[in-house]
Backbone as a printed PyTorch tensor [residue, N CA C, xyz], in Angstrom:
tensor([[[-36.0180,  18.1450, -57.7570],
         [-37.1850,  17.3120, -57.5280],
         [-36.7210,  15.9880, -56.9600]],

        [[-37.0370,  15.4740, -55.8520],
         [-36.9410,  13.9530, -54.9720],
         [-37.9530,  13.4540, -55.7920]],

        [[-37.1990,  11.8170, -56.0960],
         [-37.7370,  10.6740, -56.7520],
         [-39.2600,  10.3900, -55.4310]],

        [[-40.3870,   9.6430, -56.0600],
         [-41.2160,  10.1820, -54.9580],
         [-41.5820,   8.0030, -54.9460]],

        [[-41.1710,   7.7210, -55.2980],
         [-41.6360,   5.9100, -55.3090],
         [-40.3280,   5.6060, -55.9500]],

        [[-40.2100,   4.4290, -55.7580],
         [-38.6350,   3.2650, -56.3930],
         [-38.6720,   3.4360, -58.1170]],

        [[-39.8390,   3.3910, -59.0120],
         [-39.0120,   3.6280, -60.2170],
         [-38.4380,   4.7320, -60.5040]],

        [[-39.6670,   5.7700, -59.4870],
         [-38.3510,   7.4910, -60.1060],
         [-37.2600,   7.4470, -59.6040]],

        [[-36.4990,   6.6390, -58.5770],
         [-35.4130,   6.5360, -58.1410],
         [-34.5610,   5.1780, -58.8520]],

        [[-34.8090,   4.5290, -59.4430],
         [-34.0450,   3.9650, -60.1750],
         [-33.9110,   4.9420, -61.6100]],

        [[-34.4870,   5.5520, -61.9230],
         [-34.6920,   6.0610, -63.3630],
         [-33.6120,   7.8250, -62.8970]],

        [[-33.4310,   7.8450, -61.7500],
         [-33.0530,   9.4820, -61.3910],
         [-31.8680,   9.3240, -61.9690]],

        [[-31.1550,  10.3060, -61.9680],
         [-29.3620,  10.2480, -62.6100],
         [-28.9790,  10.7180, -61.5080]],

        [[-27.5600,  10.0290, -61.3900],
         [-26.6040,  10.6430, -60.2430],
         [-25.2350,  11.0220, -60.6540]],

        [[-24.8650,  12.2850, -60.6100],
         [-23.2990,  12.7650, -61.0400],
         [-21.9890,  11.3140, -60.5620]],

        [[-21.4690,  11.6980, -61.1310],
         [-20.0540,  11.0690, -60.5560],
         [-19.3870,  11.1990, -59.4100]],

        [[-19.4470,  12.5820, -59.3100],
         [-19.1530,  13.5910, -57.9900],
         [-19.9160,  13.0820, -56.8450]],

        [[-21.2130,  13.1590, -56.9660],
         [-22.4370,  12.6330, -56.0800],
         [-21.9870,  10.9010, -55.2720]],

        [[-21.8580,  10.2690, -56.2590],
         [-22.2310,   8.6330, -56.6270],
         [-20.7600,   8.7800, -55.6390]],

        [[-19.3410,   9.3180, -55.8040],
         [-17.9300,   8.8550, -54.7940],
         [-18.3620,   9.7450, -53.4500]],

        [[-19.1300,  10.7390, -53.7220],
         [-19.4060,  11.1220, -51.9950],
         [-19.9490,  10.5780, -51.0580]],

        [[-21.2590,   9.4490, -51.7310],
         [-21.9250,   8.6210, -51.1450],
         [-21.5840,   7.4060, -50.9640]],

        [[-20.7340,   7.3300, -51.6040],
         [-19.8710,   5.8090, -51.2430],
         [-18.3720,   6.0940, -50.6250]],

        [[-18.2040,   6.8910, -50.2220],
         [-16.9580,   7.2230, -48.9750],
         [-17.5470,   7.6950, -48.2280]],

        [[-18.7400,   8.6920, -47.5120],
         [-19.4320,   8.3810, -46.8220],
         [-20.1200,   7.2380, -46.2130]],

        [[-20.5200,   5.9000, -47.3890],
         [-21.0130,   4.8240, -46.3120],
         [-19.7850,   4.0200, -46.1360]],

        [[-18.8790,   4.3840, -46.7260],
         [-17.8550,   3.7510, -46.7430],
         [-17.0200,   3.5110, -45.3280]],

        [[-17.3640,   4.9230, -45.0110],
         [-16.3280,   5.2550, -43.5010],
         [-17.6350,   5.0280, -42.2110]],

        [[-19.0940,   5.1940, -42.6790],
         [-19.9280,   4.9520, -41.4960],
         [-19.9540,   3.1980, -41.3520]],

        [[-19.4500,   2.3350, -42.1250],
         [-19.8910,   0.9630, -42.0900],
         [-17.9480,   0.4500, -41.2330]],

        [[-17.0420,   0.8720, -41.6500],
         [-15.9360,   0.8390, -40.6360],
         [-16.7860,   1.8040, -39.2890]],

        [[-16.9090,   2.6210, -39.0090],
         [-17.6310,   3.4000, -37.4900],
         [-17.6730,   2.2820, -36.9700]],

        [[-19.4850,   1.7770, -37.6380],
         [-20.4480,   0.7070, -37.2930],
         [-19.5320,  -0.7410, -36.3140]],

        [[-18.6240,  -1.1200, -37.4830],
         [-17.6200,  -2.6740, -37.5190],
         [-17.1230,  -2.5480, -36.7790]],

        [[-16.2940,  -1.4120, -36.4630],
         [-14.8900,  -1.0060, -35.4200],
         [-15.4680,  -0.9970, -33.7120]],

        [[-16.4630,  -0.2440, -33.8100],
         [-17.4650,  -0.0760, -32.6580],
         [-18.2110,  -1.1810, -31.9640]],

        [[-18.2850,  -2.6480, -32.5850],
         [-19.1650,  -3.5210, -32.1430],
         [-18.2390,  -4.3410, -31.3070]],

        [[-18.4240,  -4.8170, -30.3340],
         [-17.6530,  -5.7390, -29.4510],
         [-19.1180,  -7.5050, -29.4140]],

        [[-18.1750,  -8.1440, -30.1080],
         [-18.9490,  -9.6590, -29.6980],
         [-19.4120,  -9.6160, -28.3250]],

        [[-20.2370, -10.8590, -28.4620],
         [-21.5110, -10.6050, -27.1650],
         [-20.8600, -11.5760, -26.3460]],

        [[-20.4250, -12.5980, -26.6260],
         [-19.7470, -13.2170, -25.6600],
         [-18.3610, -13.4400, -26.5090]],

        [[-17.1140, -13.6760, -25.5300],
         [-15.8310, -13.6970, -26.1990],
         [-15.7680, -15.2520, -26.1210]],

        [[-15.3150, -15.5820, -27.4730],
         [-14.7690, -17.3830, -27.4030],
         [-13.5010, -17.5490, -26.1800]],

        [[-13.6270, -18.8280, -25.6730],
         [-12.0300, -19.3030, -25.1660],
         [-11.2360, -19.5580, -25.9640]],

        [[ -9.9490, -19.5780, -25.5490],
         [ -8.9680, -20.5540, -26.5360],
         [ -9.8610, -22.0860, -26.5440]],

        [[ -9.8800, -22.9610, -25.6280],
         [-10.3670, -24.0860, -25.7610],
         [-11.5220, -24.0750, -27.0690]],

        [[-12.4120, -23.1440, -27.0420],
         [-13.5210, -23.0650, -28.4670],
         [-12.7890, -22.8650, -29.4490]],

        [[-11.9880, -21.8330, -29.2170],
         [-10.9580, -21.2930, -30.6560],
         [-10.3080, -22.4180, -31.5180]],

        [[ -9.6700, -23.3920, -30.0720],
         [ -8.8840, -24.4890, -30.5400],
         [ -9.8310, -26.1020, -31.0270]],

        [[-11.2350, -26.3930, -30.1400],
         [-12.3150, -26.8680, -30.9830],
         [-13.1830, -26.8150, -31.0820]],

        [[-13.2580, -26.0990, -31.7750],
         [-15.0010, -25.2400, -32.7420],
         [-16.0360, -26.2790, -32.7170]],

        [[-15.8260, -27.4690, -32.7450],
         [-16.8300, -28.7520, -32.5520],
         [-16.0870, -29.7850, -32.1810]],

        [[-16.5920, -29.8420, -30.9140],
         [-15.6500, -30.7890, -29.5190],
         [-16.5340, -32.3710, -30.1650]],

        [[-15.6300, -33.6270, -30.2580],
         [-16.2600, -34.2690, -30.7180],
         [-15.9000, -35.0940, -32.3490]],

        [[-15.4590, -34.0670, -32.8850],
         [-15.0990, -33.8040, -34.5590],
         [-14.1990, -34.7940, -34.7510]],

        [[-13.9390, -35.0530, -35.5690],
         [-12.0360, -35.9080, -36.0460],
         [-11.9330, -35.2470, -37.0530]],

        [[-10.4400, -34.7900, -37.2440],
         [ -9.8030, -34.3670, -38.1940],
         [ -9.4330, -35.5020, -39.0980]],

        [[ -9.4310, -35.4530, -40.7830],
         [ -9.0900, -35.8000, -41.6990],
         [ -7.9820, -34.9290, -42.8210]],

        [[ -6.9860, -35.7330, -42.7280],
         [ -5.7800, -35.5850, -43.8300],
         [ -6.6920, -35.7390, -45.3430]],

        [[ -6.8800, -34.7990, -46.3470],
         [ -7.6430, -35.0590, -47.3630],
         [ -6.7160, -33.9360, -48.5200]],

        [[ -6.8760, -34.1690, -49.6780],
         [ -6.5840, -33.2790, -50.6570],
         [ -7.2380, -32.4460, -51.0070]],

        [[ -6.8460, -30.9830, -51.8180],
         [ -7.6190, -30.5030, -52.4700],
         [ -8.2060, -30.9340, -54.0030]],

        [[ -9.1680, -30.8540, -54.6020],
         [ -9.1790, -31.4120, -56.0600],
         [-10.2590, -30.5980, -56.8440]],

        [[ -9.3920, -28.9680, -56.5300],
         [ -9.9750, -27.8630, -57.4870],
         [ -8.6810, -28.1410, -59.1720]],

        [[ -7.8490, -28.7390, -58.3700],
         [ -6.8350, -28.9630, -59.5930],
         [ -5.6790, -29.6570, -59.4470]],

        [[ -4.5310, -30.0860, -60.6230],
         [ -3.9200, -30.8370, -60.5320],
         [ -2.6890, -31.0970, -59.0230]],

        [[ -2.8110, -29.4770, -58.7200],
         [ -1.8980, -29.5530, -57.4960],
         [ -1.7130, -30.4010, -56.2170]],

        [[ -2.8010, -30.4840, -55.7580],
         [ -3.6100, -31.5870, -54.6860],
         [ -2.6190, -30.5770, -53.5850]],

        [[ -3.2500, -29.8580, -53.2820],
         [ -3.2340, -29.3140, -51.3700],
         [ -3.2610, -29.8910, -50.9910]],

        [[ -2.9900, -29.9730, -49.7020],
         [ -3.4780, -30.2950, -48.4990],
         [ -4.2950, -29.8740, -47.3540]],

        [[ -5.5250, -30.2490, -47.1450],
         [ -6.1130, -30.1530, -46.2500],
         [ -6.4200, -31.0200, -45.1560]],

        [[ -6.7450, -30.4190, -43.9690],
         [ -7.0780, -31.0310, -42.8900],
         [ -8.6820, -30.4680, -42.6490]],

        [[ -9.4610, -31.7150, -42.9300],
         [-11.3690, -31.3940, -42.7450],
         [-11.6230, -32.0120, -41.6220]],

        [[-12.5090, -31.2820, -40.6950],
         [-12.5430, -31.7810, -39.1010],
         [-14.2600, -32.3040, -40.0200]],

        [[-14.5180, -33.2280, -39.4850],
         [-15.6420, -34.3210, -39.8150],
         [-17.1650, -34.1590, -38.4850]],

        [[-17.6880, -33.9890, -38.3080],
         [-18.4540, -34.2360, -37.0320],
         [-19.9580, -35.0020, -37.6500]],

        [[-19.8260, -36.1630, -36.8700],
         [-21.1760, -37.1660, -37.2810],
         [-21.3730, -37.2230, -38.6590]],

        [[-20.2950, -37.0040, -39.4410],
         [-20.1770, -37.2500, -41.2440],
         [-20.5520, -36.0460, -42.3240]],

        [[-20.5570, -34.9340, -41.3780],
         [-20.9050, -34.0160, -41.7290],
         [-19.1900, -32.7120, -41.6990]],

        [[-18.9180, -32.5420, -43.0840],
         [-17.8320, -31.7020, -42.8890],
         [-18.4320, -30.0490, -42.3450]],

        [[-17.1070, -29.9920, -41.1670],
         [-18.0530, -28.7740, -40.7050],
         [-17.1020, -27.6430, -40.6240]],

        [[-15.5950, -28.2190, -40.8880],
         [-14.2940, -26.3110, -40.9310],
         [-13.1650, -27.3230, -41.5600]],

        [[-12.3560, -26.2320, -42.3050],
         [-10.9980, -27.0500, -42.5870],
         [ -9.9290, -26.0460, -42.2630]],

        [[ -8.5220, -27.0330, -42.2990],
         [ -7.4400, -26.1750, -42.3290],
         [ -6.6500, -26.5110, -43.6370]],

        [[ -5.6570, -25.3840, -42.9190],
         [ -4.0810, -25.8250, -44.0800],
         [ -3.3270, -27.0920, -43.7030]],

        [[ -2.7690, -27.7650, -44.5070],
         [ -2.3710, -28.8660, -43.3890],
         [ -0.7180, -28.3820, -43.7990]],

        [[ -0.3100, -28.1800, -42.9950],
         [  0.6900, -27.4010, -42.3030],
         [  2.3550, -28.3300, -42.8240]],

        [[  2.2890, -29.6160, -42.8070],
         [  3.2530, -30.1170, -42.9390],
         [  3.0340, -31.0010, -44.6560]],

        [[  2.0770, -30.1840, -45.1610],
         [  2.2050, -30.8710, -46.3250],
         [  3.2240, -30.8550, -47.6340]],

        [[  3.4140, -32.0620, -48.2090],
         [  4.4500, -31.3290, -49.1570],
         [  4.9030, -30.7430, -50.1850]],

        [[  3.6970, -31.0100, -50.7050],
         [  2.8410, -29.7920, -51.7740],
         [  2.7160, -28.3130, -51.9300]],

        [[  1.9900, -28.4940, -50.7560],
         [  1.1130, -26.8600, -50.7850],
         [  1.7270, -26.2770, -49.6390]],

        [[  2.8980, -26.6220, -48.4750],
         [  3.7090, -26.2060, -47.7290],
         [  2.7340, -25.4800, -46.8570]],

        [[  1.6840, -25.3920, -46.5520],
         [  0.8920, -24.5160, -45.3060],
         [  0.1840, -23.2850, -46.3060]],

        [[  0.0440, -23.8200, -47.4510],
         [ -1.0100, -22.6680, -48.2210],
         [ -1.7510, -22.9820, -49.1620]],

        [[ -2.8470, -22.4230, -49.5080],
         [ -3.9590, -22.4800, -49.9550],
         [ -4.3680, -21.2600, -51.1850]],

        [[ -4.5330, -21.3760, -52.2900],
         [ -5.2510, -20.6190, -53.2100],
         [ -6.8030, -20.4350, -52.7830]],

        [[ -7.3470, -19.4120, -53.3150],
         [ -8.3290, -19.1180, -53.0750],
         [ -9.5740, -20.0180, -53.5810]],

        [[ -9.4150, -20.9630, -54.3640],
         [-10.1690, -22.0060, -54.9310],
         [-10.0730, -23.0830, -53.2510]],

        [[ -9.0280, -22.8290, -52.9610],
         [ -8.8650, -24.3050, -52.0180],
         [ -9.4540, -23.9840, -51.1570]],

        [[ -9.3050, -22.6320, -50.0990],
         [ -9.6830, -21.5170, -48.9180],
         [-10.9840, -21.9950, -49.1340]],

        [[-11.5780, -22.1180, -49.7470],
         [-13.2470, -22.0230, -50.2860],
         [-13.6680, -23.2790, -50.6000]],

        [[-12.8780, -24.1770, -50.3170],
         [-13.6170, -25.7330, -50.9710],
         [-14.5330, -25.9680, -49.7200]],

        [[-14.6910, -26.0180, -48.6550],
         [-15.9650, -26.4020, -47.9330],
         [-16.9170, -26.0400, -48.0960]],

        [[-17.0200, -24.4210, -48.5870],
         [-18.2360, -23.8350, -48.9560],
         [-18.5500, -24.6390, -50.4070]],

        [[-17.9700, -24.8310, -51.2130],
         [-17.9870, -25.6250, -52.5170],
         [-18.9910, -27.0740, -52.2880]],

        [[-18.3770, -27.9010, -51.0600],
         [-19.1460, -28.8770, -51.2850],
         [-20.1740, -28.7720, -50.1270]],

        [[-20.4160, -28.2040, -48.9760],
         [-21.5130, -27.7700, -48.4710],
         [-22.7350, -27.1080, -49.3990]],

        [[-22.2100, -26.0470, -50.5800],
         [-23.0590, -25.3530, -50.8010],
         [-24.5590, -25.9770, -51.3080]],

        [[-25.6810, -24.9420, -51.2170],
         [-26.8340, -25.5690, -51.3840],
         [-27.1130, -25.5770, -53.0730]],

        [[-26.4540, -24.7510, -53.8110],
         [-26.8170, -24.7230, -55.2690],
         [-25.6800, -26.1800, -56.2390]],

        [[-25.2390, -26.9340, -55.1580],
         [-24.6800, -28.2020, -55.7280],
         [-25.4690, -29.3140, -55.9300]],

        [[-25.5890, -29.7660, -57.1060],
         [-26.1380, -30.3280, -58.2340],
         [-26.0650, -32.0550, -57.5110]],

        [[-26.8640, -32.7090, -56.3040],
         [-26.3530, -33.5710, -55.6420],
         [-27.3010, -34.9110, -56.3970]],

        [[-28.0490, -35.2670, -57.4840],
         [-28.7560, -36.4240, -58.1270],
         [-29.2900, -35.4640, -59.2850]],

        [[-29.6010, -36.5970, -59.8480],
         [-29.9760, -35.7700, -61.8210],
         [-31.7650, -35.0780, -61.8260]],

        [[-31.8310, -33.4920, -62.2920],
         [-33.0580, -33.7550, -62.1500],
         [-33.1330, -33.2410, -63.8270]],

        [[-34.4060, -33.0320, -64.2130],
         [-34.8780, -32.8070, -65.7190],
         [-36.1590, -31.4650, -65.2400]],

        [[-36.3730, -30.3890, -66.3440],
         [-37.2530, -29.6250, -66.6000],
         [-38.6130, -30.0980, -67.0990]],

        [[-39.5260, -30.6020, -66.6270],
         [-41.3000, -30.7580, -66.9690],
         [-41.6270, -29.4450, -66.7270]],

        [[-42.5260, -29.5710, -67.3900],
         [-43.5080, -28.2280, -67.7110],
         [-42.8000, -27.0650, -67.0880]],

        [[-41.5760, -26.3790, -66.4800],
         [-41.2010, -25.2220, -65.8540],
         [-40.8110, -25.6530, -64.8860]],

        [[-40.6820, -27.2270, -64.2330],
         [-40.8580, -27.2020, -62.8550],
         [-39.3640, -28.4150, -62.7630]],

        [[-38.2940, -28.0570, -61.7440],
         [-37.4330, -29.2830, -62.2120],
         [-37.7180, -30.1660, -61.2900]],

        [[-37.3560, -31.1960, -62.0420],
         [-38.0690, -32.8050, -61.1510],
         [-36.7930, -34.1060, -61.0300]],

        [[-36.9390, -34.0830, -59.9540],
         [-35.6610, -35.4310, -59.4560],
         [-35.7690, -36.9090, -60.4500]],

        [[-35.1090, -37.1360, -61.3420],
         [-34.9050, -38.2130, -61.8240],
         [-33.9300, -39.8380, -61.6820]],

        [[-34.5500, -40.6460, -61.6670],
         [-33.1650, -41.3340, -61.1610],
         [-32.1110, -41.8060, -62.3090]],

        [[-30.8720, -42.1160, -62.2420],
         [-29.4400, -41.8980, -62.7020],
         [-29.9810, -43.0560, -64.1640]],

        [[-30.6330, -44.2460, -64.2150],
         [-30.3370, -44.2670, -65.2450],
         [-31.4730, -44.0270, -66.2710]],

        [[-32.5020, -43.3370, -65.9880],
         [-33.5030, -42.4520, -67.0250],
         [-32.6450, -41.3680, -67.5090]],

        [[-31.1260, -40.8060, -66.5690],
         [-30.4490, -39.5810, -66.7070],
         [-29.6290, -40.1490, -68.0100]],

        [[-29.2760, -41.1800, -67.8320],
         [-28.2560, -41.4740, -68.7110],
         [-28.6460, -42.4630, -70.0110]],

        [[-29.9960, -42.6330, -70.2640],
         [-30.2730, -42.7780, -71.3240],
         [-30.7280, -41.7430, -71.7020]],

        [[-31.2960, -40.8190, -71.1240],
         [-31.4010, -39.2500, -71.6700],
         [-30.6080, -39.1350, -72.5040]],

        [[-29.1840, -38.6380, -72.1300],
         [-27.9950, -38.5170, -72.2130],
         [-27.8550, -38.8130, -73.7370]],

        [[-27.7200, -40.3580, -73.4590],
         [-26.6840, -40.7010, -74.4070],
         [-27.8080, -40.9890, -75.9720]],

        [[-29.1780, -40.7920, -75.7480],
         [-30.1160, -40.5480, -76.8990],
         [-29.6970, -39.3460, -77.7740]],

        [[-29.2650, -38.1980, -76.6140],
         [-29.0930, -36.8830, -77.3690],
         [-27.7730, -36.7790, -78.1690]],

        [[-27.0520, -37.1540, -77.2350],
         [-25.7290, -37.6170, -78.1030],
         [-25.6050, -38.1630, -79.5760]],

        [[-26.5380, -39.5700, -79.2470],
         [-26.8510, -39.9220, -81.0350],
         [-27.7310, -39.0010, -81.3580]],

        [[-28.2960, -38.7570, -81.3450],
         [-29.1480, -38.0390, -82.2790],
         [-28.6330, -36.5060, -82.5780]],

        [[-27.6270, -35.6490, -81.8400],
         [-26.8110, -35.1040, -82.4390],
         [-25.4860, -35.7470, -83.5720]],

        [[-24.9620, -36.9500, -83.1000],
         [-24.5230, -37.3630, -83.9830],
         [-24.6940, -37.7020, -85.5490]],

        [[-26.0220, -38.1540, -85.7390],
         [-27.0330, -38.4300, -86.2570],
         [-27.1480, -37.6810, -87.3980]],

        [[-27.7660, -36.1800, -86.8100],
         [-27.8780, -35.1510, -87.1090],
         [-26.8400, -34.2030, -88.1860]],

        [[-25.5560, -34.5770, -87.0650],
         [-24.9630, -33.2040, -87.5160],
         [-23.2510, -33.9400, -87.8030]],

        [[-23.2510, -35.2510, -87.1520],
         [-21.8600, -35.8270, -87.5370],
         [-21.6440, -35.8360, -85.8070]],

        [[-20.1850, -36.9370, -86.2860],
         [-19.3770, -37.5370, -84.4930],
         [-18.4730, -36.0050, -84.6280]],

        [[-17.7860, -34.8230, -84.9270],
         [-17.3420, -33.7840, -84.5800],
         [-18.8600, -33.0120, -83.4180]],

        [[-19.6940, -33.5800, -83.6710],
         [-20.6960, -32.5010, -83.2940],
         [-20.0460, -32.6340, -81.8980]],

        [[-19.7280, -33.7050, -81.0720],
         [-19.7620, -33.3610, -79.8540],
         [-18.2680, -33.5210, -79.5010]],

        [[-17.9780, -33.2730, -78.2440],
         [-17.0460, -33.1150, -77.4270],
         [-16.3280, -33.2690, -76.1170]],

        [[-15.3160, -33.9750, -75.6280],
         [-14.5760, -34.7160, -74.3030],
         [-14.3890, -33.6780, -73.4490]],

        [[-14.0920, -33.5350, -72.5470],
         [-13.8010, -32.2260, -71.5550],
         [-13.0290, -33.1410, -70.8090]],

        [[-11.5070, -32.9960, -70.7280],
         [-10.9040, -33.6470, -69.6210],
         [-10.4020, -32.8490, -68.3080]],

        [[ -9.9350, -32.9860, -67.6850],
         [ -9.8720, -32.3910, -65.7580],
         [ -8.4870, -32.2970, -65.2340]],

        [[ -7.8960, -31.6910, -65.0140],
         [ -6.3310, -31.5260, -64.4500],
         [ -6.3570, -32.8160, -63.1140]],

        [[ -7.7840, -33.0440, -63.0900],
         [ -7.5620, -34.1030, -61.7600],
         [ -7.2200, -35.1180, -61.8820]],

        [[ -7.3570, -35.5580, -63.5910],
         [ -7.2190, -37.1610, -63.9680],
         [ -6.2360, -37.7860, -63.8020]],

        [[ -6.4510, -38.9540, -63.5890],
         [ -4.9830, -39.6570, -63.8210],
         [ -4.5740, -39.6400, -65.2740]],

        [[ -3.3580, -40.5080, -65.4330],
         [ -2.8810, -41.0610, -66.9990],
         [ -4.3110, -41.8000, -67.3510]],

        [[ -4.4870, -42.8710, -66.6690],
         [ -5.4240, -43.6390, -66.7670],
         [ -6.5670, -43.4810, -67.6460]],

        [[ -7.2870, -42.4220, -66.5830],
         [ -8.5570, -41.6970, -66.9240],
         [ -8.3740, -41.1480, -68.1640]],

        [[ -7.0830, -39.8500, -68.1000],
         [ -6.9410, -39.7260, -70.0250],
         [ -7.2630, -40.3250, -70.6420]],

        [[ -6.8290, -41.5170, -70.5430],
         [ -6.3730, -42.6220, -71.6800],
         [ -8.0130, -43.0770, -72.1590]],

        [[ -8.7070, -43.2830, -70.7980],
         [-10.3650, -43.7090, -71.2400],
         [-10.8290, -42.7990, -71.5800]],

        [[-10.4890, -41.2640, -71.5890],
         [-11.4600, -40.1570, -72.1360],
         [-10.9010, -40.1090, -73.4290]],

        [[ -9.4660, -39.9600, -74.1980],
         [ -9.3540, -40.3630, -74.8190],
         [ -9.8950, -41.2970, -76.1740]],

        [[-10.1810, -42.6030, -75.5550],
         [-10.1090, -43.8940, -76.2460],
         [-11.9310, -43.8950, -76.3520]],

        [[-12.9740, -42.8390, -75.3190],
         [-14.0960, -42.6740, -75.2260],
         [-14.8310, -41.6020, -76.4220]],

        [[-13.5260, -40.7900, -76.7570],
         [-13.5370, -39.7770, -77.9390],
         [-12.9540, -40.3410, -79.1950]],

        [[-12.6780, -41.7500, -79.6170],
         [-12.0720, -42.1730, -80.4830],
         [-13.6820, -42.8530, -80.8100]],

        [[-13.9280, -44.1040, -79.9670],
         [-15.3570, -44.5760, -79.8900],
         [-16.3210, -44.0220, -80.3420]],

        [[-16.3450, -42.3810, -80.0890],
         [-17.4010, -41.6220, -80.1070],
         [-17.1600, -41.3780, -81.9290]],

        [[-15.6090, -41.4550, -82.2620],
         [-15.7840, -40.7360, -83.5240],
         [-15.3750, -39.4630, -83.7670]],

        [[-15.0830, -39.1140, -82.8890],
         [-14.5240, -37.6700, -82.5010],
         [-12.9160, -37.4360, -82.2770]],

        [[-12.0730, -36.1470, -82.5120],
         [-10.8400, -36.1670, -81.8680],
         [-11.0050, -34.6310, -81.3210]],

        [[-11.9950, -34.2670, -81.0540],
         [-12.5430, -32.9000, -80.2670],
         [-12.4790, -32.9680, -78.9520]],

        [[-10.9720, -33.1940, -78.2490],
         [-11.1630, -33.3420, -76.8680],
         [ -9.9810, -32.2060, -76.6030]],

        [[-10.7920, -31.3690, -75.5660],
         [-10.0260, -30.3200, -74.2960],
         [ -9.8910, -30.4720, -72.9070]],

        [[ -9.3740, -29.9140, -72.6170],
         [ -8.9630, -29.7120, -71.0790],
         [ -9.3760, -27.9880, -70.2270]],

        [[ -9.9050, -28.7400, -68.9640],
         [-11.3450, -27.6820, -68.1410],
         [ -9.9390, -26.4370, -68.3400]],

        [[ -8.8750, -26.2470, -68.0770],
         [ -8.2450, -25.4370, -67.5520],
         [ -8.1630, -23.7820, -68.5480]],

        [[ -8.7950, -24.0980, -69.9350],
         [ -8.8490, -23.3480, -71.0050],
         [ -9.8560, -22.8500, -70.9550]],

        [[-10.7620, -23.2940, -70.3370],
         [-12.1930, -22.3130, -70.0690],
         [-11.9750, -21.6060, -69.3390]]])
């Protein structure tokens, strides 16, 4: 019997046997498809070499973590628009982890969190920074309050300096707390 609408076909069962025939079948028609397509127009070297004529390149770090890569971010009208490896760096020697490969999409992306907003009725709403941060630091006491200064907790960053430790630190002493970790354990 054929599923005859989408729930009898989500609800149908499929063997094991079935389920690897149909996926090495689309498997090998989607290489066909890929292998077979020729671009519609071919780039020059000159495009190859600048993708956005115009741009300036920037010497910048990576700061997914303590390592600091090196990158080179070509800039156009303040807008980052491709990066490289930066080739002579002395760090990261012309390579990139897959955290780094991916940092433009990171700070381009659209699901990045760019000003504070808050939940009303279902709907989230743009707030400005310091309604955010008396938010904040109300809930804080009043978990404190509540439940004791262990209730809460420091999160420190492989990016920090000594420095910064020292104030996240000395910010978890303040607080009452000695409940402080580091992002790299999550």
């Amino acid at each position: 019997m054929s599923p005859r609408n989408s729930t009898e076909l989500l609800n149908s069962k499929m063997g094991r046997r079935s389920f690897l025939k149909m996926g090495a079948l689309t498997s090998v028609g989607a290489v066909a498809v890929c292998s077979a397509s020729e671009p519609i127009v071919k780039a020059t070297p000159q495009q190859l070499k600048e993708a956005y004529p115009g741009s300036k390149k920037v010497k910048t770090i990576c700061t997914h973590c303590s390592v600091g890569c090196g990158i080179i971010a070509e800039v156009k009208d303040g807008v980052w628009v491709r990066q490289e490896v930066a080739q002579e760096h002395p760090v990261s020697l012309g390579g990139h982890c897959c955290k780094g490969a991916d940092l433009i999409d990171k700070v381009r992306s659209t699901n990045r969190l760019r000003y504070p907003t808050v939940k009303k009725d279902g709907v989230w709403e743009r707030i400005g920074w310091d309604e955010a941060l008396d938010s904040v630091s109300a809930q804080i006491q009043a978990l404190q309050k509540k439940y004791g200064p262990d209730s809460i907790m420091m999160l420190g960053s492989a990016k920090v300096s000594n420095e910064q430790s020292y104030y996240i630190r000395k910010f978890a002493a303040f607080m009452g707390t000695n409940n402080i970790d580091h992002q790299a354990r999550i």
